[in-house]
mmCIF file as gemmi writes it, N, C-alpha and C atoms, coordinates in Angstrom:
data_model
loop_
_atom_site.group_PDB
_atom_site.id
_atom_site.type_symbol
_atom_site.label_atom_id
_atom_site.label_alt_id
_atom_site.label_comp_id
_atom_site.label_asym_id
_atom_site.label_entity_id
_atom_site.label_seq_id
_atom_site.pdbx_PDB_ins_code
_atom_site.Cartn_x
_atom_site.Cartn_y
_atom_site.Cartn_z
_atom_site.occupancy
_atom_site.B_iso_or_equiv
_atom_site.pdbx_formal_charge
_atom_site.auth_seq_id
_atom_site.auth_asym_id
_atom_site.pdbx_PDB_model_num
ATOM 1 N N . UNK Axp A 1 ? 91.806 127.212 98.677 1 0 ? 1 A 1
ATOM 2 C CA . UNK Axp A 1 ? 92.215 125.858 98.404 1 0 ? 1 A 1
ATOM 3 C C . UNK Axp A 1 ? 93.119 125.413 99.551 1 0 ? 1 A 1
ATOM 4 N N . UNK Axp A 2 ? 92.913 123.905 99.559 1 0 ? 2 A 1
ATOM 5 C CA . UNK Axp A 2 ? 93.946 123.65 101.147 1 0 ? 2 A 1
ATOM 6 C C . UNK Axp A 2 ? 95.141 122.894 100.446 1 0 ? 2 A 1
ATOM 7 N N . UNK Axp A 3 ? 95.823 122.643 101.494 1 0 ? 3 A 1
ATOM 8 C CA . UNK Axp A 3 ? 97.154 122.199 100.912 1 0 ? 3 A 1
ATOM 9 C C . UNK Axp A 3 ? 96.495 120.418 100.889 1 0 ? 3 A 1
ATOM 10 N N . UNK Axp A 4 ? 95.75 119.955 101.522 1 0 ? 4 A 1
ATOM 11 C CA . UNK Axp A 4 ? 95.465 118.735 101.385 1 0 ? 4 A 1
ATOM 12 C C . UNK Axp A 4 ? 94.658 118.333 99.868 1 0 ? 4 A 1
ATOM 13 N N . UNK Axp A 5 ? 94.418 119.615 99.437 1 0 ? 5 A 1
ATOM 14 C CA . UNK Axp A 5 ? 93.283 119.25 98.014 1 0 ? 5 A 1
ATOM 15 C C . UNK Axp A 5 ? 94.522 119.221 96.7 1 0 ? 5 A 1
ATOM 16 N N . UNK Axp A 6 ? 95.967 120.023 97.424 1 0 ? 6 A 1
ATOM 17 C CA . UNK Axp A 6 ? 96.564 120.227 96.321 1 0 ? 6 A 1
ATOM 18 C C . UNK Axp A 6 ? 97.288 118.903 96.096 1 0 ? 6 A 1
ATOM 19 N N . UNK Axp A 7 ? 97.599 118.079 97.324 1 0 ? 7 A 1
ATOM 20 C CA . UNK Axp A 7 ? 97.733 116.152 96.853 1 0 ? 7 A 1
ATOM 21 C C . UNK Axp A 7 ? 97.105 116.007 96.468 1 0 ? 7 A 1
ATOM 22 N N . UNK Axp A 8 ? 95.623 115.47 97.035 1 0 ? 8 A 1
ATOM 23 C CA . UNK Axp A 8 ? 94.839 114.76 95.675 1 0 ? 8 A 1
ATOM 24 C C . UNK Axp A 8 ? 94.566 114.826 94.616 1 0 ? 8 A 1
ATOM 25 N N . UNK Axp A 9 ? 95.054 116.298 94.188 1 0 ? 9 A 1
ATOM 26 C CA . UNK Axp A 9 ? 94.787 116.667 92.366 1 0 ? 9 A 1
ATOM 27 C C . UNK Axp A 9 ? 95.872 116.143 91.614 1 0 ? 9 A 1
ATOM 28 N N . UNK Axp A 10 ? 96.947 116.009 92.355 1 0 ? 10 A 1
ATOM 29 C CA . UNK Axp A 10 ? 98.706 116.124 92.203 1 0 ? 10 A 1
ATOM 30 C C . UNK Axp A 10 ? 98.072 114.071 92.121 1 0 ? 10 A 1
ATOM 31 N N . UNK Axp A 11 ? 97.674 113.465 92.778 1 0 ? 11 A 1
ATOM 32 C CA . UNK Axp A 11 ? 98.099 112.183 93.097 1 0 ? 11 A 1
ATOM 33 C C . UNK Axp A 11 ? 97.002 111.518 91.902 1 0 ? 11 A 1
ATOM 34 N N . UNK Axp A 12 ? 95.964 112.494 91.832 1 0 ? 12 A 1
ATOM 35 C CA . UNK Axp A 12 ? 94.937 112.071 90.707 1 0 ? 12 A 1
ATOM 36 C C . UNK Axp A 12 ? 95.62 111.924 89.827 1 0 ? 12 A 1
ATOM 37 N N . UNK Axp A 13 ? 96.203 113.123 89.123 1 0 ? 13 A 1
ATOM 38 C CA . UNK Axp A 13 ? 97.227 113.725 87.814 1 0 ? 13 A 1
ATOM 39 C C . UNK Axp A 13 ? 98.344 112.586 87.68 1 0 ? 13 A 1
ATOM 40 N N . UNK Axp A 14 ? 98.92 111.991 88.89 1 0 ? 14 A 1
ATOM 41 C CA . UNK Axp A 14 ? 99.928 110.939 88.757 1 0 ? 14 A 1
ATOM 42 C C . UNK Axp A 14 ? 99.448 109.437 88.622 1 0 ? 14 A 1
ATOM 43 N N . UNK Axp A 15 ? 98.291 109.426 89.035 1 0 ? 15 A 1
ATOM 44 C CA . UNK Axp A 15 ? 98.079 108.327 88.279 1 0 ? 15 A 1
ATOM 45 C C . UNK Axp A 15 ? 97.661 108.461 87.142 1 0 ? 15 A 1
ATOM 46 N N . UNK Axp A 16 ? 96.783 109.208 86.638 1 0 ? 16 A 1
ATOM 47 C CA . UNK Axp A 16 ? 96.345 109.409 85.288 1 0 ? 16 A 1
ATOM 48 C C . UNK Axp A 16 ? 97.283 108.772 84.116 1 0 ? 16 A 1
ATOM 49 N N . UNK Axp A 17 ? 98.847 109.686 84.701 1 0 ? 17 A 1
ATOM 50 C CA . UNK Axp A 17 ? 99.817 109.599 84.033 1 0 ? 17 A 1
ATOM 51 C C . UNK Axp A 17 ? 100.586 108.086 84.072 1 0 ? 17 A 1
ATOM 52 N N . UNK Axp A 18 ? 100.242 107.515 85.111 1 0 ? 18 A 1
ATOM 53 C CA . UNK Axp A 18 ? 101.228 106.329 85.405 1 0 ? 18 A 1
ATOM 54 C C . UNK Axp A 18 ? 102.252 106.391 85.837 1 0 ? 18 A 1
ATOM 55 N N . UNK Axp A 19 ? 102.468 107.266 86.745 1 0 ? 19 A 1
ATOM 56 C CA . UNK Axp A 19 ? 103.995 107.845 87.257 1 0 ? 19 A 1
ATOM 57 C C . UNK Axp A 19 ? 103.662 107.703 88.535 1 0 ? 19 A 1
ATOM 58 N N . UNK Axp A 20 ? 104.849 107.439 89.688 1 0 ? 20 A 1
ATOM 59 C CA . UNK Axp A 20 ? 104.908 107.718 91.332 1 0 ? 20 A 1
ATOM 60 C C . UNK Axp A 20 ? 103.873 109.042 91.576 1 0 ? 20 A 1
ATOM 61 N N . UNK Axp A 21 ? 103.193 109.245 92.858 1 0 ? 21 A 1
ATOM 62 C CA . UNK Axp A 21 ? 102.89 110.027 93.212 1 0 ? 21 A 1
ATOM 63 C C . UNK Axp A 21 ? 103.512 111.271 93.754 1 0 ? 21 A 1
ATOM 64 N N . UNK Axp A 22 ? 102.889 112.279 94.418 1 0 ? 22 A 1
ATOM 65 C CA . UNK Axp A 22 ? 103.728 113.132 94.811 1 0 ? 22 A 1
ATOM 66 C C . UNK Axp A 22 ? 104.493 112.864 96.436 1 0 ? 22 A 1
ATOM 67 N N . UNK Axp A 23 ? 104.131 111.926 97.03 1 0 ? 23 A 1
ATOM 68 C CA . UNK Axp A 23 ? 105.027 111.589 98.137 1 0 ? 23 A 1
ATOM 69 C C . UNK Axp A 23 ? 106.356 110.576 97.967 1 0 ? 23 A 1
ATOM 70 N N . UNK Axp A 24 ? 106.454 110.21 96.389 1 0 ? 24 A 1
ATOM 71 C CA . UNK Axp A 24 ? 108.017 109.357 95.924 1 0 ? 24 A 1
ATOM 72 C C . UNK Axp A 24 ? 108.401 110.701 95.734 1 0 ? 24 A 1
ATOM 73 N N . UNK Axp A 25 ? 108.206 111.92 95.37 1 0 ? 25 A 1
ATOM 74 C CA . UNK Axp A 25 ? 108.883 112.634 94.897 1 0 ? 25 A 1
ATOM 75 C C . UNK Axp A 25 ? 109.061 112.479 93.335 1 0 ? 25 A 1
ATOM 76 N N . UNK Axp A 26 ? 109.889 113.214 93.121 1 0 ? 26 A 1
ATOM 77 C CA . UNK Axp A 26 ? 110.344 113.136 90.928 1 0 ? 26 A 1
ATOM 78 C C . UNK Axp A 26 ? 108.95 113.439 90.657 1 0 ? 26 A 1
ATOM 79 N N . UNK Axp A 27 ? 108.509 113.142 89.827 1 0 ? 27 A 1
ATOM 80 C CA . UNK Axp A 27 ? 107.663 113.395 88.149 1 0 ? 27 A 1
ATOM 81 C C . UNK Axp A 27 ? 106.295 113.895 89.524 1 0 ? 27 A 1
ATOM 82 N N . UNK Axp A 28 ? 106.082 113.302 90.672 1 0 ? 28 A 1
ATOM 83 C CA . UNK Axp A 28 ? 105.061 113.68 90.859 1 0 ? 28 A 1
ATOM 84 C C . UNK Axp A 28 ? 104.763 115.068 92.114 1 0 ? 28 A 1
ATOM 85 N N . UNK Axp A 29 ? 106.366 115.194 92.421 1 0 ? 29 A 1
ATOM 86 C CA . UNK Axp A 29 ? 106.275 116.266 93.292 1 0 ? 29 A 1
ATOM 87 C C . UNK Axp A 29 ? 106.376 117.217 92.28 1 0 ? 29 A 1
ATOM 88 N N . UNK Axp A 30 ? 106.98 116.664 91.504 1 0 ? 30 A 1
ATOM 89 C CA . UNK Axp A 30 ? 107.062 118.304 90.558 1 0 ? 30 A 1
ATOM 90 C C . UNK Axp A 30 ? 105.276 118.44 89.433 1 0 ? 30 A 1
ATOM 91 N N . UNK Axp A 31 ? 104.267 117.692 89.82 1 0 ? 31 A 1
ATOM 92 C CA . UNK Axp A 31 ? 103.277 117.699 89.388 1 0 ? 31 A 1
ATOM 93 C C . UNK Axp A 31 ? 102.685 118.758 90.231 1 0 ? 31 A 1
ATOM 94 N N . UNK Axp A 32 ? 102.709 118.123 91.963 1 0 ? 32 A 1
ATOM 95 C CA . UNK Axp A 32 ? 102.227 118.756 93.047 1 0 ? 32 A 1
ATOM 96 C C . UNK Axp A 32 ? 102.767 120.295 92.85 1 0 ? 32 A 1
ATOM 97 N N . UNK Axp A 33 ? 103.818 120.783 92.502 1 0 ? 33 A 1
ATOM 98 C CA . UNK Axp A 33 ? 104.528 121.749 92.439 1 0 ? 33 A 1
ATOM 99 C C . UNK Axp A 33 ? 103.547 122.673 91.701 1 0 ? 33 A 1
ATOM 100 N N . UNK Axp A 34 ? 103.417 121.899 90.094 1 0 ? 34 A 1
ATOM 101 C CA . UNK Axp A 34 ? 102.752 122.927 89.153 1 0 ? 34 A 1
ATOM 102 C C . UNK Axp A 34 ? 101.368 123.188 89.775 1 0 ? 34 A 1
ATOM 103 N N . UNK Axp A 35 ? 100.88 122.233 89.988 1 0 ? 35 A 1
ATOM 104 C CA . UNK Axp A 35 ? 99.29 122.304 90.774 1 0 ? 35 A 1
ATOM 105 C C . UNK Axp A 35 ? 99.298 123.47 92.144 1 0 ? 35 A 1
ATOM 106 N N . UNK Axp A 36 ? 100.152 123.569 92.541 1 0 ? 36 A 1
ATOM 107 C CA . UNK Axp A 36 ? 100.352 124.966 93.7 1 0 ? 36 A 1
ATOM 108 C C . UNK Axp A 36 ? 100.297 125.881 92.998 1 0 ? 36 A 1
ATOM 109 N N . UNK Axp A 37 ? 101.073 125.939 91.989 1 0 ? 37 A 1
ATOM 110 C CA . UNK Axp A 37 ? 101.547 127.241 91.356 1 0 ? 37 A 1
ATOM 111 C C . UNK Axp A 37 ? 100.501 127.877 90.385 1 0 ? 37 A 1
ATOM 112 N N . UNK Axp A 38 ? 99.734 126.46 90.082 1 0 ? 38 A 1
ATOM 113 C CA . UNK Axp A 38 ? 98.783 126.872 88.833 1 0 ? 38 A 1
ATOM 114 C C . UNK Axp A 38 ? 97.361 127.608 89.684 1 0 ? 38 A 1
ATOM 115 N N . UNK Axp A 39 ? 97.72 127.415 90.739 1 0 ? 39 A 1
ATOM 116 C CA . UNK Axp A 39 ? 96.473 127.813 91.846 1 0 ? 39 A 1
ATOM 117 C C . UNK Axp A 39 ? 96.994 129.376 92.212 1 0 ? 39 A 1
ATOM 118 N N . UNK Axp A 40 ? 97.984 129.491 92.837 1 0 ? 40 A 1
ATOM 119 C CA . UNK Axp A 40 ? 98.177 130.979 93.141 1 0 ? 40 A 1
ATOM 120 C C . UNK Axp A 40 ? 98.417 131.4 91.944 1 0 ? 40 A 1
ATOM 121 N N . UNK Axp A 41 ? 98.702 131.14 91.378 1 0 ? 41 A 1
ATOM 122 C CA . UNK Axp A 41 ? 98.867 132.162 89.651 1 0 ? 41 A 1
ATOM 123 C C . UNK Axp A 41 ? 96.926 132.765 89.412 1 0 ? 41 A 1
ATOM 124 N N . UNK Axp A 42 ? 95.985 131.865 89.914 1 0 ? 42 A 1
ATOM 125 C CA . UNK Axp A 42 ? 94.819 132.073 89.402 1 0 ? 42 A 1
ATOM 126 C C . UNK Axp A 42 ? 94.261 132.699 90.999 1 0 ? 42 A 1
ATOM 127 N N . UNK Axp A 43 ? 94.942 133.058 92.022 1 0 ? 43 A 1
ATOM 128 C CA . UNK Axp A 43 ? 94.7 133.937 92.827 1 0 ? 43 A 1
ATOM 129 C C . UNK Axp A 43 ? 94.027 133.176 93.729 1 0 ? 43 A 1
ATOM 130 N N . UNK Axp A 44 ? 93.991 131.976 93.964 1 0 ? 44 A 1
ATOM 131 C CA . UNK Axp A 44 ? 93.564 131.405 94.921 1 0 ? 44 A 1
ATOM 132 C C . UNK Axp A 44 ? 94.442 130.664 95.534 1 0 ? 44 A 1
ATOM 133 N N . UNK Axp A 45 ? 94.629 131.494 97.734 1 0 ? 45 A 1
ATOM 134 C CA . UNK Axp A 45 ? 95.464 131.456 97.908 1 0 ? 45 A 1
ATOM 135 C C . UNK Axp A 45 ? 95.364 129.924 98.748 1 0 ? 45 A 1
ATOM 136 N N . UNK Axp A 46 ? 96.729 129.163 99.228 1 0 ? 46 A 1
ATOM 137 C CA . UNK Axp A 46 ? 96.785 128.392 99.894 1 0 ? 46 A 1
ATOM 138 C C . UNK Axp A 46 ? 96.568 127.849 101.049 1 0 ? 46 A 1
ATOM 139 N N . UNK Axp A 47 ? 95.682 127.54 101.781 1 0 ? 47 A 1
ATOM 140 C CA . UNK Axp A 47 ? 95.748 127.468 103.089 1 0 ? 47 A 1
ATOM 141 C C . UNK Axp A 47 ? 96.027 125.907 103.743 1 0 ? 47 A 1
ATOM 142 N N . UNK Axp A 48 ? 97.072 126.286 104.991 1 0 ? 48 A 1
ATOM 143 C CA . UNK Axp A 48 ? 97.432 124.842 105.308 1 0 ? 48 A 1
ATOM 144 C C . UNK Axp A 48 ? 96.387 124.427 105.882 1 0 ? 48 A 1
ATOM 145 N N . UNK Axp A 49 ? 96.089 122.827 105.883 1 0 ? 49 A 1
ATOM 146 C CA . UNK Axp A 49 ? 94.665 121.599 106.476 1 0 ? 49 A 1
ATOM 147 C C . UNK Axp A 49 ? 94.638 121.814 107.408 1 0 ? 49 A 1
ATOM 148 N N . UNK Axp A 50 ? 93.751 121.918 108.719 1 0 ? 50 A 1
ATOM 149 C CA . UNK Axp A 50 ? 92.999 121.968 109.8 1 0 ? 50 A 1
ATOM 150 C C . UNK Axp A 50 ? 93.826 120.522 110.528 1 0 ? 50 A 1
């Protein structure tokens, strides 16, 4: 997974919700956050975008 796929899931998820995205920071960096975490927890590791 790249770090660029882990915004758009994070920015999908924030709008869904109706909240700032993950580049205001608050509700949606800490979205972006879980979405990292929920990825290496399931062993797929991070790689930074090209």
């Amino acid at each position: 997974m790249k770090a660029g796929e882990i915004g758009r899931i994070a920015a999908a998820l924030a709008e869904a919700l109706g909240v700032p995205g993950p580049a205001s920071g608050g509700v949606g960096a800490e979205i972006a956050a879980w979405v990292k975490a929920m990825a290496e927890d399931r062993g797929k590791p991070i790689a930074a975008d090209a």
